[in-house]
C-alpha positions as semicolon CSV with decimal commas, in nm:
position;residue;x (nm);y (nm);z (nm)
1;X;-1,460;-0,191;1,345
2;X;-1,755;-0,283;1,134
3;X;-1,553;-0,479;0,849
4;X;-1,533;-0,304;0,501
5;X;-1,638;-0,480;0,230
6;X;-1,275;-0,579;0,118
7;X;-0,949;-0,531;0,277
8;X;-0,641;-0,539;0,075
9;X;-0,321;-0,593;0,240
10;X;-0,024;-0,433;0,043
11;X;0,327;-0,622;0,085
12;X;0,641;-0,640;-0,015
13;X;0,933;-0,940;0,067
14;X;1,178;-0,628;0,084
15;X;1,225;-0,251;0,114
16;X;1,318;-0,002;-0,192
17;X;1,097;-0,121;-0,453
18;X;0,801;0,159;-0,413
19;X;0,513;-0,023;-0,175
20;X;0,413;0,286;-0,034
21;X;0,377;0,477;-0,358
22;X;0,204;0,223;-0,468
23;X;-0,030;0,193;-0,163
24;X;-0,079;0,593;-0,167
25;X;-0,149;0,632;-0,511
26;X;-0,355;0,299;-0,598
27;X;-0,560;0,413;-0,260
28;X;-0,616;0,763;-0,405
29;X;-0,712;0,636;-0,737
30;X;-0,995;0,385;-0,608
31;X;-1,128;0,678;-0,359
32;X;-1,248;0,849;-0,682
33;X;-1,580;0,643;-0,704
34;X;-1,553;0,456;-0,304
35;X;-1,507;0,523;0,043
36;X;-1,184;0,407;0,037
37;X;-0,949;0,369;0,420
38;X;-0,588;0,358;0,382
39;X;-0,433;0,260;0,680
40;X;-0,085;0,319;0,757
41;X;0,046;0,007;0,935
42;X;0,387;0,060;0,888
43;X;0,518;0,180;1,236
44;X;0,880;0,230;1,226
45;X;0,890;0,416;0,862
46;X;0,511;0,588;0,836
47;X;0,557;0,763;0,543
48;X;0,198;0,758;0,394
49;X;0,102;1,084;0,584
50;X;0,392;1,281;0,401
51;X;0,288;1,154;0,060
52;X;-0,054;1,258;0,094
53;X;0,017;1,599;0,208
54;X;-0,088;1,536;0,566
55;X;0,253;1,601;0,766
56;X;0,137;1,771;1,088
57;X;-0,198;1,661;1,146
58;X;-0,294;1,538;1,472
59;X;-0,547;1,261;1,583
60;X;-0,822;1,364;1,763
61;X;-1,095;1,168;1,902
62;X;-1,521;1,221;1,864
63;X;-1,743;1,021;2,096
64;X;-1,437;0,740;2,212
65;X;-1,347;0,677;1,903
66;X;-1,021;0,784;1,674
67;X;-1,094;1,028;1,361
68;X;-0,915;0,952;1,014
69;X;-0,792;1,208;0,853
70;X;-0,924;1,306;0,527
71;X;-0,732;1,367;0,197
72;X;-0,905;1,631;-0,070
73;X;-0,959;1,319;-0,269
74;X;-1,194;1,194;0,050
75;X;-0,936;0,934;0,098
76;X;-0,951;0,826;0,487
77;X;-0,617;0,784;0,677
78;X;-0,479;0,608;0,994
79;X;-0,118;0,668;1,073
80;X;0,088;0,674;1,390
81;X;0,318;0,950;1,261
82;X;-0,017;1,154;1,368
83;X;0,058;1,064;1,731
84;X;0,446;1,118;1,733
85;X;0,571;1,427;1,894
86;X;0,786;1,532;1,548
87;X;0,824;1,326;1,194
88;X;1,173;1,228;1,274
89;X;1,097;1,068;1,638
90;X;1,142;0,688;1,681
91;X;0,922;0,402;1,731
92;X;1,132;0,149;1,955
93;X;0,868;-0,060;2,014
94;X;0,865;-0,438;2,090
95;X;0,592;-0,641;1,911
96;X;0,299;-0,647;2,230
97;X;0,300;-0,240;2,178
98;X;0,265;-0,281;1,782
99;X;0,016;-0,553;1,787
100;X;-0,163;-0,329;2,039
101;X;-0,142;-0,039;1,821
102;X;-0,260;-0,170;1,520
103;X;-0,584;-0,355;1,710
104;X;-0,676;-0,007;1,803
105;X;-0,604;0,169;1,443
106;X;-0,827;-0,125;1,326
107;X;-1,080;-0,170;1,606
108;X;-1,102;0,212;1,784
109;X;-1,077;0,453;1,431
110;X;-1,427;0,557;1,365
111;X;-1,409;0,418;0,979
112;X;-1,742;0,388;0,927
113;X;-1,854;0,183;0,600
114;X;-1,606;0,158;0,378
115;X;-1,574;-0,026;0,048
116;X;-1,242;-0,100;0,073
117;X;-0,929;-0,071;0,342
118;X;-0,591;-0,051;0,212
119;X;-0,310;-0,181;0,464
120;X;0,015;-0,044;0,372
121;X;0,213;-0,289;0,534
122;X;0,657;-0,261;0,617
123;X;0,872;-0,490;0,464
124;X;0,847;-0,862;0,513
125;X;0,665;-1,060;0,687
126;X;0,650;-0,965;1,063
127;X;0,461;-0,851;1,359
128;X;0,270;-0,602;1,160
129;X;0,181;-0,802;0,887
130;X;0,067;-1,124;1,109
131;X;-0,149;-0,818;1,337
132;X;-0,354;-0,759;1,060
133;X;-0,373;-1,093;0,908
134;X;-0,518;-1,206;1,210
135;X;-0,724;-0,904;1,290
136;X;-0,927;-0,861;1,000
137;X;-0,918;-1,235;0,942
138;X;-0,999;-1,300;0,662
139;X;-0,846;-1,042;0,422
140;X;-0,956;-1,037;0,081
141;X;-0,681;-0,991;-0,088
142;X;-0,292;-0,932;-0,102
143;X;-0,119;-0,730;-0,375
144;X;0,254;-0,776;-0,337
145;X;0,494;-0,535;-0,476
146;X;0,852;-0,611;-0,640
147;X;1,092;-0,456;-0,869
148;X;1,176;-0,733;-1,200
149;X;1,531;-0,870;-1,042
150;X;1,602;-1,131;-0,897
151;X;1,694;-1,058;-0,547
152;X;1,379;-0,847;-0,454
153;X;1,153;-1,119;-0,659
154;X;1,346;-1,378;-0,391
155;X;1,205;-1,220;-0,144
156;X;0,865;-1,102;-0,298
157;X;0,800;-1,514;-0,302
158;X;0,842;-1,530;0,071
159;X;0,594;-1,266;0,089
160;X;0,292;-1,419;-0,166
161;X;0,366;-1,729;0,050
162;X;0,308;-1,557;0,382
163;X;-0,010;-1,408;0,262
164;X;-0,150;-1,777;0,177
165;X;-0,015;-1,917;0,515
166;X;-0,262;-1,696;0,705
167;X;-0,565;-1,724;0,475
168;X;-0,538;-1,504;0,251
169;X;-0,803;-1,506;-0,041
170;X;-0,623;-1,353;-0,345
171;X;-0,264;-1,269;-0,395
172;X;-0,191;-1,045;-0,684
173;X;0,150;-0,893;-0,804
174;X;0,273;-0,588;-0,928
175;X;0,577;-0,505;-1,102
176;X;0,692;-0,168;-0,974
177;X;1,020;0,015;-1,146
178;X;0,942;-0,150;-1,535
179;X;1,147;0,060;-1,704
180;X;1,250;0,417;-1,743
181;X;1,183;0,621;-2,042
182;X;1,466;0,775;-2,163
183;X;1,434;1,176;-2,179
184;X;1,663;1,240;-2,459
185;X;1,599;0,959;-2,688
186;X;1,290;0,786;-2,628
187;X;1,412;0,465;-2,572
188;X;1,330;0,228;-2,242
189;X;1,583;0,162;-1,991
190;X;1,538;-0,133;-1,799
191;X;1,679;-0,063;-1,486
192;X;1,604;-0,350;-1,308
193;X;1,559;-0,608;-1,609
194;X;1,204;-0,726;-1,736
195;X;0,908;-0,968;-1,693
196;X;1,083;-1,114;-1,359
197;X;0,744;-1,047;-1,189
198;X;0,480;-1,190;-1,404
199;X;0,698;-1,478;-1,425
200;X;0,719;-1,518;-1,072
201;X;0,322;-1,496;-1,068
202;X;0,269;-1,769;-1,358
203;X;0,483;-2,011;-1,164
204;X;0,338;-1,933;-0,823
205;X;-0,052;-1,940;-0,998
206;X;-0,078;-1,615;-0,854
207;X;-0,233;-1,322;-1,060
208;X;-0,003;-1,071;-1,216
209;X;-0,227;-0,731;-1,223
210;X;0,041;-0,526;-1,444
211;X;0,389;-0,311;-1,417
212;X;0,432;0,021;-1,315
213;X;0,696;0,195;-1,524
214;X;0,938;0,400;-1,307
215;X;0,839;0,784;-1,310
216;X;1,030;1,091;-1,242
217;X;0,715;1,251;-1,132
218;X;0,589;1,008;-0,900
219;X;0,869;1,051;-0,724
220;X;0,854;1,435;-0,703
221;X;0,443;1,409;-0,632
222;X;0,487;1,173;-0,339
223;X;0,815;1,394;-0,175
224;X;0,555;1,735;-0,244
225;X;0,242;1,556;-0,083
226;X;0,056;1,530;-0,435
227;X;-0,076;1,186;-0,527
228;X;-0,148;1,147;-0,871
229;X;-0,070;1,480;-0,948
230;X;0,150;1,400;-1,192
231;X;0,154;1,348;-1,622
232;X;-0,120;1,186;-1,803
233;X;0,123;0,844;-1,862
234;X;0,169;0,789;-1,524
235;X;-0,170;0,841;-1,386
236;X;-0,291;0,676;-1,648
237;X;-0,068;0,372;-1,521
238;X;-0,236;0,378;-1,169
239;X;-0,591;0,452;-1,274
240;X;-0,533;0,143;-1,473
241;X;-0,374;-0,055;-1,198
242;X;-0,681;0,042;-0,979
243;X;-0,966;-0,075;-1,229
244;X;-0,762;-0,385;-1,229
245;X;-0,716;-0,434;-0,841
246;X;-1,115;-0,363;-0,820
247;X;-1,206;-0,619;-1,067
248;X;-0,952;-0,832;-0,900
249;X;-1,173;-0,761;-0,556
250;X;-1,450;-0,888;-0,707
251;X;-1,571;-0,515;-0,682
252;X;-1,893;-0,425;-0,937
């Protein structure tokens, strides 16, 4: 693979707080103005495919090497679901057939130059996670996910730390699940408390790039195949999220 100009790792310490939305729909937001990869390294739960309205495709292969598929937003993707005989069959894999998999999603996909590669990444801080690490050595950035409590923000920690362990420019945060507007009354219901992610980022000197209040119709959009199809306050929230995670890049 000729190396994109930045490859962001996204992480999370645990499962449950949104990585994958976040991955699918930051991804599809920064493909409106670059060529924009978003590969789908997480191989026992590859769920990226079905959010982006791609269940059923198939990989094929051009001149020995593997062809993304292509999102109407122009938004390249890599997943193994493509390769499994149905959506619900099993990966029971050891990690020699992972690492192998993911050196030929990075090394035999026919990419081409891209300005950024997301990595939507499983939970913690495994096989998968080390692959890459040490594949695209050195990634640009990490942006690590986490709901505002305490026991996902435990675990959210272990992940900013991995990502500096294996060199590991910038580690961002996002606080996923902020709050949930209230449909009768208006008011904000803080569903998982508030602020526990930006204060994890001041006292880790990591950058906190903004929270994600929890939407209905993200939810709906990503089980129908529809990223950022959904109202102007949430895609506002992820267009901003993705001007941010440019900037944070370094991108111009």
């Amino acid at each position: 693979m000729k190396k994109a100009r930045y490859v962001l790792m996204v992480l999370s310490g645990k499962g449950g707080v949104g990585k994958t939305t976040v991955a699918v729909n930051l991804a599809s937001a920064l493909a409106h103005g670059h060529r924009v990869g978003l590969l789908d390294a997480d191989l026992h739960g590859p769920n990226v495919p079905k959010m982006l309205g791609l269940e059923g495709t198939t990989l094929r292969v051009h001149g020995g090497k593997i062809v993304p598929a292509v999102t109407p937003d122009n938004l390249l993707v890599v997943s193994l679901e493509f390769a499994l005989p149905s959506a619900d069959a099993p990966v029971i894999w050891r990690g020699p057939l992972k690492m192998k998999a993911i050196q030929q999603f990075v090394e035999d996909v026919d990419w081409g130059d891209l300005d950024l590669l997301v990595v939507d990444l499983p939970p913690g801080t495994g096989d998968e996670p080390l692959s890459v690490a040490q594949l695209l050595s050195p990634v640009d950035a990490a942006l690590i996910v986490t709901t505002p409590q305490e026991v996902a923000l435990l675990d959210a920690k272990k992940a900013a730390n991995f990502a500096r362990k294996v060199g590991v420019q910038r580690v961002g945060v996002v606080e996923n699940m902020a709050g949930l507007r209230c449909p009768h009354c208006g008011k904000e219901i803080k569903l998982f408390g508030e602020g526990g992610a930006e204060r994890m980022a001041k006292e880790m000197g990591l950058e906190f790039l903004g929270r994600l209040p929890f939407f209905p119709e993200v939810v709906a959009a990503g089980d129908g195949g529809k990223p950022l199809h959904f109202s102007s306050e949430a895609r506002a929230a992820f267009l901003a999220l993705a001007e941010k995670v440019w900037d944070f890049l370094g991108g111009s």
